[in-house]
RODO-2510 file (C-alpha; in nm, 4 decimals, decimal comma):
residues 172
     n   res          X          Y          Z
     1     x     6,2495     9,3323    24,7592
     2     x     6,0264     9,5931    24,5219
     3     x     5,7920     9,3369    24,5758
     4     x     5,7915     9,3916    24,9444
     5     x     5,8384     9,7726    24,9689
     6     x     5,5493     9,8747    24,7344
     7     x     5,3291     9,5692    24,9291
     8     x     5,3924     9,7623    25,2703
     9     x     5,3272    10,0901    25,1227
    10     x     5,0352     9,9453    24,9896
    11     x     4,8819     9,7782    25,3139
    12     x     4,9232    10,0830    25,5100
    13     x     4,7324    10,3200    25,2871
    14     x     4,4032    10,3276    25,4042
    15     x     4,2218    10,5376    25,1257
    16     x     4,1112    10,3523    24,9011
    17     x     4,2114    10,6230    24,6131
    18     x     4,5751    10,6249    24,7463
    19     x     4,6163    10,2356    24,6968
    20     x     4,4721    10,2345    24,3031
    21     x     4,7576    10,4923    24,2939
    22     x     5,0176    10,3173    24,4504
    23     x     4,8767     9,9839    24,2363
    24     x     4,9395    10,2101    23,9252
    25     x     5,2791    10,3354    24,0365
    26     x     5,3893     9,9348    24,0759
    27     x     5,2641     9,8407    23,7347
    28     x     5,4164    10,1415    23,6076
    29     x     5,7315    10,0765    23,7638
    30     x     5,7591     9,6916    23,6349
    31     x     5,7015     9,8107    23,3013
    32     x     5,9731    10,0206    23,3448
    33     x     6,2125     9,7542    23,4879
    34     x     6,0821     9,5278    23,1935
    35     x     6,2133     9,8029    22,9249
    36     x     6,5866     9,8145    23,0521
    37     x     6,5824     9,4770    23,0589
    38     x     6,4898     9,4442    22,6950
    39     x     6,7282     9,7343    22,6315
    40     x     7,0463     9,5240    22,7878
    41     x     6,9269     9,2042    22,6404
    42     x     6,9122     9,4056    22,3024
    43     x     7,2781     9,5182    22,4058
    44     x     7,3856     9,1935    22,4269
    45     x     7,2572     9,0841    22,1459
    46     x     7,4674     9,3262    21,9315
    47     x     7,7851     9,2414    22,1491
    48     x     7,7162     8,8269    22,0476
    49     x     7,6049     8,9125    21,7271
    50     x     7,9831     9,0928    21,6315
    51     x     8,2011     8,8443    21,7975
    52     x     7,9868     8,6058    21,5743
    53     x     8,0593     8,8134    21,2854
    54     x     8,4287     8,8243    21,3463
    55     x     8,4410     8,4532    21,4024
    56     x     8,3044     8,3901    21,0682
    57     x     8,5838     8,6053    20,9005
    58     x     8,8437     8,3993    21,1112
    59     x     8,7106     8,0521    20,9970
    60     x     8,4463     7,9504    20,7507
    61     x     8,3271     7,5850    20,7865
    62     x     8,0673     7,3484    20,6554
    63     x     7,7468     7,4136    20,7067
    64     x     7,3857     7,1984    20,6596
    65     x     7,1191     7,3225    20,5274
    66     x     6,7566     7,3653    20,7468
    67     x     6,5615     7,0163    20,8658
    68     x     6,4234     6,9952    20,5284
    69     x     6,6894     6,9565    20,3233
    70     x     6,8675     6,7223    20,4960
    71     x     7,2085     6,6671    20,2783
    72     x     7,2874     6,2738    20,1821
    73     x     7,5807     6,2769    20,4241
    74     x     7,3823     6,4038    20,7600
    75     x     7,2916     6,0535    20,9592
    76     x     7,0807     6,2838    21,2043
    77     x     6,9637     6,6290    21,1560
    78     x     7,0535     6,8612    21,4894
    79     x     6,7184     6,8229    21,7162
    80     x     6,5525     7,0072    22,0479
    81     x     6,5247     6,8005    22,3666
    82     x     6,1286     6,7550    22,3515
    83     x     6,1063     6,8411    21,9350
    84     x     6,0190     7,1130    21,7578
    85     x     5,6538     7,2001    21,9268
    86     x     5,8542     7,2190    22,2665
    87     x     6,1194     7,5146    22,1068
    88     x     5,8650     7,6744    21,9690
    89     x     5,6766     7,7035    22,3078
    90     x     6,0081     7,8028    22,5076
    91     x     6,0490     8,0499    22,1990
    92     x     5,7096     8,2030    22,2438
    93     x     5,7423     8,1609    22,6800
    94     x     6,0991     8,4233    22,6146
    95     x     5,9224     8,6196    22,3772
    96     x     5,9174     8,9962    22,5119
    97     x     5,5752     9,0922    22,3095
    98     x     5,6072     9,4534    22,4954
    99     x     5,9014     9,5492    22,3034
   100     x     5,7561     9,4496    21,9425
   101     x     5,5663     9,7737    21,7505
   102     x     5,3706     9,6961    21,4989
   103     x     5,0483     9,8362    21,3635
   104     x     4,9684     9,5031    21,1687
   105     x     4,7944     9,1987    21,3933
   106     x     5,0267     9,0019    21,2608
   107     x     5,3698     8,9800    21,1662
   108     x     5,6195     8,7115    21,0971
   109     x     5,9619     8,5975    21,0573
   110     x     6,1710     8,3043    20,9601
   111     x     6,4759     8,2634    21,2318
   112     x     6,7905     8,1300    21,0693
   113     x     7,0697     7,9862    21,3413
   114     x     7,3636     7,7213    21,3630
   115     x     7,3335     7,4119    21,5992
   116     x     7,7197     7,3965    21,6952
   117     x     7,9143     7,0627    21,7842
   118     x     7,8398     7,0689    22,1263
   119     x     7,4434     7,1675    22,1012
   120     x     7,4627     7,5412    22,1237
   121     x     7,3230     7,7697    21,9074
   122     x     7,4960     8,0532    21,7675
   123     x     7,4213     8,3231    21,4603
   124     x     7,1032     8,4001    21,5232
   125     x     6,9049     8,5888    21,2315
   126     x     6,5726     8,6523    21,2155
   127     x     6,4255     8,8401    20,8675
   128     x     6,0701     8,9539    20,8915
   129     x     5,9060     9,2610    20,7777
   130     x     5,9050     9,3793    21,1520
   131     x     6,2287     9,4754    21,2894
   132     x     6,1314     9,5112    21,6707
   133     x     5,9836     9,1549    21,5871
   134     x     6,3363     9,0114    21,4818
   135     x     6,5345     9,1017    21,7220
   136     x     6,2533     8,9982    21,9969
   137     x     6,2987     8,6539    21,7977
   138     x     6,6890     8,6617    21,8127
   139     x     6,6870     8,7155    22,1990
   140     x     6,4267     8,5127    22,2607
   141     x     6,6410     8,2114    22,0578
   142     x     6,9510     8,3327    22,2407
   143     x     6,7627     8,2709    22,5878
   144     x     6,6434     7,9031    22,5213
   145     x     6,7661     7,6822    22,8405
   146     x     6,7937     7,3720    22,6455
   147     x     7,1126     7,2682    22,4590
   148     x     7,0663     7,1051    22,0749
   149     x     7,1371     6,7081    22,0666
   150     x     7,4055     6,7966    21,7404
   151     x     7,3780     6,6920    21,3795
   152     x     7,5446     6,3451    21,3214
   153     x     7,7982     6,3166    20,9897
   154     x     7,9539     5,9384    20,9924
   155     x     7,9213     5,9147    21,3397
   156     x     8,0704     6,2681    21,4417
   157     x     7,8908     6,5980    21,5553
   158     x     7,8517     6,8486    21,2706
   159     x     7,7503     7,2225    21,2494
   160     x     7,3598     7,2112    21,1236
   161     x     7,1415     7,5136    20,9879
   162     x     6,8358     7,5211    21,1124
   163     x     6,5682     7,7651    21,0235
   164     x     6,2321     7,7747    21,2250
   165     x     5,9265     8,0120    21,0966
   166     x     5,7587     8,2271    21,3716
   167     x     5,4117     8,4398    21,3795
   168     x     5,3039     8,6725    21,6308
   169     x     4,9436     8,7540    21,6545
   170     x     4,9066     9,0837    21,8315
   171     x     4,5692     9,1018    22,0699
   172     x     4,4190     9,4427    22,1819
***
């Protein structure tokens, strides 16, 4: 509907001055929009992240370590419909790059979260030197589409740690 409005206000501007204006305004606006967005999404974040907290007080349960360490007892570590290449991509795709500050070109964080029973994810932390970086991370891992196939312990669905290393190369 924005879409629409600022497209007709648009067309019917003749001068040519007017329109780069109104073009301007648009991109302005969507920047805008983009922000709260991040700011709710942020928001929820914090809301998941304490009911997670308060769940682990309630009930403390094994846990396996990342992919690499696969313990002796784990028949199949917890895996992405499509592997590892394809998460990373739908991580990067969700990634909102706008909200990460950061004078470096570079920054970096390793993403620690649970694969639960039934393929969902849950405890999300990211640790990096760049905190707007992290918590773009944890959203972004929040927001994957996909569900986890689950870990495999004689035959039964387990909780699995997972930890998956991410870099973000900042362009001018």
């Amino acid at each position: 509907m924005l879409n629409k409005e600022f497209k007709k206000k648009f067309d019917a501007e003749s001068n040519t001055f007017k329109k780069e204006a109104i073009k301007g305004d648009f991109l302005f606006f969507m920047k805008k929009m983009d922000s709260i967005e991040n700011t709710a999404l942020i928001g929820a974040l914090l809301k998941v992240r304490n009911i997670e907290d308060l769940q682990t007080l309630k009930t403390i349960g094994g846990i396996s370590q990342n992919p690499t360490d696969k313990p002796a007892n784990v028949e199949k570590i917890a895996d992405y419909p499509g592997g590892m290449n394809t998460l990373r991509q739908e991580v990067a795709n969700l990634l909102y790059v706008d909200g990460v500050n950061s004078d470096a070109k570079t920054v970096k964080t390793d993403v620690v979260f649970i694969v639960e029973k039934d393929g969902s994810i849950s405890n999300v932390h990211a640790q990096g030197d760049n905190f707007t970086f992290n918590r773009q991370a944890e959203i972004a891992l929040y927001s994957i589409t996909e569900k986890f196939s689950p870990a495999l312990v004689k035959g039964d669905p387990e909780r699995f740690r997972f930890r998956i290393p991410l870099t973000l190369t900042i362009s001018d």
